[in-house]
C-alpha positions as CSV (number, residue, x, y, z in Angstrom):
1,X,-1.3,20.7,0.9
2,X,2.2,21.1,2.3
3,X,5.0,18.6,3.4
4,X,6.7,20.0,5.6
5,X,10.1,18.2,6.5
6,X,10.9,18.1,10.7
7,X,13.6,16.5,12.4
8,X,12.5,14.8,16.3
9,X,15.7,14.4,18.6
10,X,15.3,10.9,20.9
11,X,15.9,10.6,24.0
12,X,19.3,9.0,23.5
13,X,20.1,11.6,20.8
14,X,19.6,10.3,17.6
15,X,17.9,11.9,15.1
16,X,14.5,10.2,13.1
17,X,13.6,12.7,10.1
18,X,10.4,13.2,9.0
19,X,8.2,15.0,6.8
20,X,4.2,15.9,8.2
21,X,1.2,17.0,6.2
22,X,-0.5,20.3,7.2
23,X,-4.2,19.4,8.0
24,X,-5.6,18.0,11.3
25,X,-7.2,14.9,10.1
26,X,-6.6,11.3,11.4
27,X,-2.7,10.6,12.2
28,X,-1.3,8.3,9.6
29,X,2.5,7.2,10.2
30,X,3.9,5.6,7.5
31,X,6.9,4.0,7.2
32,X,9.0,3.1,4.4
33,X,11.2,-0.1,2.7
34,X,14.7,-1.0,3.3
35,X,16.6,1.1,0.4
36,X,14.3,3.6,0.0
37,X,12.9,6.9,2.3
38,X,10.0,8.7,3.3
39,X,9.8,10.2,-0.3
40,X,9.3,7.5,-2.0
41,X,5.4,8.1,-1.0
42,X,5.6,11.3,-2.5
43,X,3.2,9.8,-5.7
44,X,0.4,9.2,-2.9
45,X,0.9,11.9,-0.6
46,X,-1.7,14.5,-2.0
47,X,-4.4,12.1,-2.2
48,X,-4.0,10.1,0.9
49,X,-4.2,14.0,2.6
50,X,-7.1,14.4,1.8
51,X,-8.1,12.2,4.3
52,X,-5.1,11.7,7.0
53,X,-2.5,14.0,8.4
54,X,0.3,12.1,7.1
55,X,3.9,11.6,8.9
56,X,6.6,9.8,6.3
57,X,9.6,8.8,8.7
58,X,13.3,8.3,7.1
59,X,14.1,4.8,9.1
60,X,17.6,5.0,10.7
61,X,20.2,4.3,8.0
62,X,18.2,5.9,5.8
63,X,17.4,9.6,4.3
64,X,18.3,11.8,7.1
65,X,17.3,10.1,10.5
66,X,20.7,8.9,12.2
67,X,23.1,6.7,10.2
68,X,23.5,4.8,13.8
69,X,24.5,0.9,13.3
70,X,23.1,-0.1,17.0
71,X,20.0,1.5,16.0
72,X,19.5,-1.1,13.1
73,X,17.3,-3.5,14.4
74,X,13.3,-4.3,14.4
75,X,13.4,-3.9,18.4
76,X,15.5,-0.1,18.9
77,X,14.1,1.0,15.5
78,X,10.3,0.1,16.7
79,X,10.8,1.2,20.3
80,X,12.8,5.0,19.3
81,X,9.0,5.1,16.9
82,X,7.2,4.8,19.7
83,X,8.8,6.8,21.7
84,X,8.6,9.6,18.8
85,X,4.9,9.0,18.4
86,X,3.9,9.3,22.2
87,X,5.9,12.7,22.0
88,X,3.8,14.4,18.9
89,X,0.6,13.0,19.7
90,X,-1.5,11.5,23.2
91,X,-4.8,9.9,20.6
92,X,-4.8,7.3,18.2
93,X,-2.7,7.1,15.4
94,X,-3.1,4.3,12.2
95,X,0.5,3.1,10.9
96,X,1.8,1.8,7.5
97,X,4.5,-0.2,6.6
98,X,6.3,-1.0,3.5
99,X,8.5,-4.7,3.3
100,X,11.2,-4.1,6.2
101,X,8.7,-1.0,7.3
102,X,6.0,-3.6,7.8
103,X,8.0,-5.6,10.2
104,X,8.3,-2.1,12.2
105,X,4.5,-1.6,11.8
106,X,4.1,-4.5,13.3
107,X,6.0,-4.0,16.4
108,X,4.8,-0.9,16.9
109,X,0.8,-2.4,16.7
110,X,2.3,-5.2,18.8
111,X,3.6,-2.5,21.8
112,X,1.6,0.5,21.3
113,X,-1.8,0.3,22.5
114,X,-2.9,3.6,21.1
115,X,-2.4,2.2,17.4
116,X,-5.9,1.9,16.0
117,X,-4.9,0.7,12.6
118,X,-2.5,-1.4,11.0
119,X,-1.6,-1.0,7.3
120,X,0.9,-3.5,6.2
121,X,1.9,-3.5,2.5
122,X,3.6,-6.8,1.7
123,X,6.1,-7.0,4.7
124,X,8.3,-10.2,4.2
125,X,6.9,-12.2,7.8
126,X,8.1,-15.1,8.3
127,X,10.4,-15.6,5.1
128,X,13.2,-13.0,5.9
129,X,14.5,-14.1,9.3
130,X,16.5,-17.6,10.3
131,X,17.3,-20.0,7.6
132,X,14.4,-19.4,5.7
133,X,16.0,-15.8,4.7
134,X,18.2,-17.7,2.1
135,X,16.0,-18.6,-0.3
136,X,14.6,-14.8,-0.4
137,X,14.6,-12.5,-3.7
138,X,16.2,-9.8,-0.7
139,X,19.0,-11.7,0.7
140,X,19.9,-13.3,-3.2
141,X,20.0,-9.1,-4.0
142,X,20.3,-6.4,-1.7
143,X,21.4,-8.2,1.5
144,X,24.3,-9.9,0.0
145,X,25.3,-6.8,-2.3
146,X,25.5,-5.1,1.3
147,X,28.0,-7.7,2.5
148,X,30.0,-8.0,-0.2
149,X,30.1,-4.0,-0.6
150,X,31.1,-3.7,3.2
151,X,34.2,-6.7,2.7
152,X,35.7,-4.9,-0.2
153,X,37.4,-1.8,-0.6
154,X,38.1,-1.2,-4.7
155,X,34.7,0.8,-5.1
156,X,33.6,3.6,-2.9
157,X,30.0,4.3,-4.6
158,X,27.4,1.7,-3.3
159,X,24.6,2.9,-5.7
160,X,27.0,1.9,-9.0
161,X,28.4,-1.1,-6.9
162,X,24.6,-2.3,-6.3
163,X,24.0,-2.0,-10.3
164,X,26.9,-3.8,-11.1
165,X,26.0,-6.4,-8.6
166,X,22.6,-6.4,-8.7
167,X,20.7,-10.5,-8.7
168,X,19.1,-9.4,-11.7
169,X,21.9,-9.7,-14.1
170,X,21.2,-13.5,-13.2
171,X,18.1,-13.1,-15.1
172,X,20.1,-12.1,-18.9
173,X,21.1,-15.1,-21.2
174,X,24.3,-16.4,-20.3
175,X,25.9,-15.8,-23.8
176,X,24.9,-12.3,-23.7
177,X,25.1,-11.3,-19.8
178,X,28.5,-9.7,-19.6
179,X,28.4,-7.6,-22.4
180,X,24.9,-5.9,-21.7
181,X,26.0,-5.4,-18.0
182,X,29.3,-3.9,-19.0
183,X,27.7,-1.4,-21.7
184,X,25.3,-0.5,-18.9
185,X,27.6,0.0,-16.5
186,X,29.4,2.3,-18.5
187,X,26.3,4.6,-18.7
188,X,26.0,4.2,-15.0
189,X,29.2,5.2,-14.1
190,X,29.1,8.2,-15.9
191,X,26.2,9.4,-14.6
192,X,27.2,8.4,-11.1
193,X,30.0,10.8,-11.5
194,X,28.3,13.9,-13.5
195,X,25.3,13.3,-10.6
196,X,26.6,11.8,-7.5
197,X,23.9,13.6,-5.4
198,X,20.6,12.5,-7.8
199,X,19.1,9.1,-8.4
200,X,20.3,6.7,-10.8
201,X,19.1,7.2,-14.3
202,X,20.3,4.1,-17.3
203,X,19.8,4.2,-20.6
204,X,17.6,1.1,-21.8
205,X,16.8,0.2,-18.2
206,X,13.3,-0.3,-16.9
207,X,11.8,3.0,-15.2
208,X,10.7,0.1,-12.8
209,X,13.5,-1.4,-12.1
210,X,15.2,2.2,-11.8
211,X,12.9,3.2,-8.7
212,X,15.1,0.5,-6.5
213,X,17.2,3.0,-6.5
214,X,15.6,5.9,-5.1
215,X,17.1,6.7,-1.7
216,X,20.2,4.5,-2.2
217,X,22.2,7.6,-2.4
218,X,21.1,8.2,1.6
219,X,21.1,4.5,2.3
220,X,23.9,3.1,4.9
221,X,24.9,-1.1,3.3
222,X,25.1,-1.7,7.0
223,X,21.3,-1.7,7.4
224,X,21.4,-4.4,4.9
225,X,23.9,-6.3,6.3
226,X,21.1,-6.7,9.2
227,X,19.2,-8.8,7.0
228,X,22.4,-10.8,5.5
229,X,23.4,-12.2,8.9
230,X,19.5,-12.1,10.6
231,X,20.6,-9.0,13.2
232,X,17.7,-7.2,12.4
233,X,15.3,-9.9,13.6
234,X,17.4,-10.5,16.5
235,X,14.9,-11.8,19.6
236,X,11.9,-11.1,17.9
237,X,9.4,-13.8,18.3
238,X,7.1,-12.9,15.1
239,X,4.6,-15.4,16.6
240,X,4.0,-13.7,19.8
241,X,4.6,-10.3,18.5
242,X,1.7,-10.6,15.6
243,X,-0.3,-12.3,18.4
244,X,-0.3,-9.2,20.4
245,X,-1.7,-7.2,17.2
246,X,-5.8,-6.2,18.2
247,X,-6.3,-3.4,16.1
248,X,-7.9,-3.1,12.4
249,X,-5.1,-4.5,10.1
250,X,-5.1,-4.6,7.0
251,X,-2.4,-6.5,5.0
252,X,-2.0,-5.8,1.0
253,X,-0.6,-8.8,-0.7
254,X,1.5,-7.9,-4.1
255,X,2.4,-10.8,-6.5
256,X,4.9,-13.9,-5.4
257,X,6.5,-16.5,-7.4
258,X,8.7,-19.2,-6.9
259,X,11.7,-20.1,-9.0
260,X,12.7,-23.4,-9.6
261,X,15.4,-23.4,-7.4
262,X,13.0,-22.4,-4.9
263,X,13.6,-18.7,-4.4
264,X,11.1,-16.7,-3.3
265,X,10.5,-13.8,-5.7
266,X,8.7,-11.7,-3.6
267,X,8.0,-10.7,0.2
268,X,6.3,-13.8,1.5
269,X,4.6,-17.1,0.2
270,X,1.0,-17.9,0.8
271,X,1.6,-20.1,3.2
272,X,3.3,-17.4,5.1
273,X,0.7,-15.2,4.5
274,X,-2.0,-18.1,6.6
275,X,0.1,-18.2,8.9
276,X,-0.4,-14.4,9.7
277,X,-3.8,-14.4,9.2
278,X,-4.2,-17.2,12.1
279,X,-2.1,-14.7,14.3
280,X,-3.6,-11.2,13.7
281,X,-7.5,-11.5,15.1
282,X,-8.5,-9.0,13.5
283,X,-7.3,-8.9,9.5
284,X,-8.1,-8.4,6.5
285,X,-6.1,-9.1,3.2
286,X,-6.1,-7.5,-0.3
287,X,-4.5,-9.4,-3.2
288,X,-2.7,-6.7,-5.8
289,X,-1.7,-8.0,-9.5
290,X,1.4,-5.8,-9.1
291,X,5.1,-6.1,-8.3
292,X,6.6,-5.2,-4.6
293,X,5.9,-2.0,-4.4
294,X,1.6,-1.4,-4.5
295,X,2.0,2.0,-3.8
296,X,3.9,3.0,-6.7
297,X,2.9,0.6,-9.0
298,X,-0.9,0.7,-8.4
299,X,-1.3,4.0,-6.8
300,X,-5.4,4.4,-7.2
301,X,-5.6,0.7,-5.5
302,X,-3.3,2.3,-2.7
303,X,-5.2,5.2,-1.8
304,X,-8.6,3.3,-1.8
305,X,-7.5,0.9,0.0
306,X,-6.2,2.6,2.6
307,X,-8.7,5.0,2.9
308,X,-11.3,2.5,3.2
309,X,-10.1,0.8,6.4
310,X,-10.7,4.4,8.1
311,X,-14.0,4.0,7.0
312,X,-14.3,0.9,8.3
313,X,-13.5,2.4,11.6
314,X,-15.5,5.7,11.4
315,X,-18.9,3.1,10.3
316,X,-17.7,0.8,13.5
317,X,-17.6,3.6,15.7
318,X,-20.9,5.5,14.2
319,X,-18.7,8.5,13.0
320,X,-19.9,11.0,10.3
321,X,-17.6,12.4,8.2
């Protein structure tokens, strides 16, 4: 298996990377998180091969597709994927979408007839747009990093500036806070400036905690400002648009908790999470005893699960394999 990395020129001129398996099975688009890239499915792409012909997208204002700030909304972003997808392939296609990817999944299911499945891997609906984005673990960390980065001008980096800022220091005792994020931060700065061009690596800090940022070195704070001041929902009716959804979806729930000031510690709340599955006709929903990213935290689960709602279609359609 190969992945081999492309680059598809819209018809506006802007520029979506992407990276495509080299097999001729069933199409499957995926489409990363806010922060990360297409990479980041790079722990799943061999196996998931096996049974698609896989197409990992850089979303604008990330990796290598266009850095284009009018570009960063659900609407252009969705509609510039659709327009991409209709010019590599006339059949079906099934699409996955990770968090902020999700909400693009679902637009393109919503406006793309020709999408025959609908992956979403805990997409924040509902909870990250309007007023309800405030209480979010997103807009408490990355969002409002972005907006603070973008109204200063004393640090250059954004991948130290997010560690520095990061919502998680919130989490250290008070007593104790300061002086762990300042030794830290000492590592990190050195290795921001003997690496600029490779992923964060800190001494002491949790390889989990570390993949956030893989990708931030590509990543525009602009893209995330779109979810600070709601842009990137702008005239989307999620209602009407999941609504609209009639093909196979299948929607993999990762773990949620609530603090006691009511932030939301994950993508959406179960009550959320109803709500789509009044909307979307046609849904399944796997629960996952994991953090927000299933994929790389609970790889096997993943690729089953995904691989099993392509079954689901070949057994509805009487297809032998």
């Amino acid at each position: 298996m190969q992945l081999v990395n492309k680059q598809f020129r819209t018809s506006d001129n802007n520029i979506i990377n992407y990276y495509e398996t080299d097999n001729y099975n069933p199409i499957l688009l995926i489409i990363h998180a806010q922060g990360t890239n297409a990479v980041s499915y790079l722990k799943v792409v061999k196996d998931l091969s096996r049974t698609f012909h896989l197409i990992l997208v850089d979303c604008y204002g990330h990796g290598k597709s266009s850095h284009n700030r009018k570009k960063y909304n659900l609407i252009t972003q969705g509609n510039d994927l659709i327009e991409f997808i209709q010019t590599i392939t006339n059949g079906n296609i099934s699409v996955l979408g990770h968090s902020s990817g999700g909400l693009i999944a679902c637009y393109i299911a919503s406006n793309y007839t020709c999408c025959s499945n609908l992956i979403l891997e805990d997409p924040p609906l509902f909870s990250s747009n309007g007023e309800r984005r405030f209480k979010t673990f997103n807009f408490k960390d990355l969002s409002t990093v972005c907006h603070n980065f973008i109204n200063q001008k004393e640090e250059n980096d954004f991948v130290y500036y997010y560690f520095m800022n990061q919502y998680c220091w919130n989490l250290f005792p008070d007593d104790s806070r300061e002086k762990i994020r300042n030794r830290l931060g000492e590592f990190a700065l050195r290795y921001r400036q003997k690496h600029p061009e490779k992923s964060l690596k800190v001494p002491f800090w949790p390889k989990k905690f570390l993949e956030a940022f893989n990708g931030l070195n590509e990543f525009d704070p602009y893209f995330g400002e779109t979810f600070y001041d709601d842009s990137f929902n702008a005239n989307v009716n999620y209602q009407e648009l999941l609504s609209n959804i009639k093909c196979n979806t299948l929607f993999m729930k990762a773990n949620t908790t609530i603090g006691e000031d009511g932030l939301v510690q994950g993508a959406l709340t179960d009550e959320d999470l109803e709500r789509v599955s009044k909307l979307i006709s046609n849904i399944k929903i796997e629960y996952f005893n994991c953090g927000h990213g299933i994929h790389s935290e609970k790889p096997k689960e993943f690729i089953k699960c995904v691989n099993g709602i392509l079954k689901k279609q070949e057994l509805e359609q009487g297809i032998e394999r």
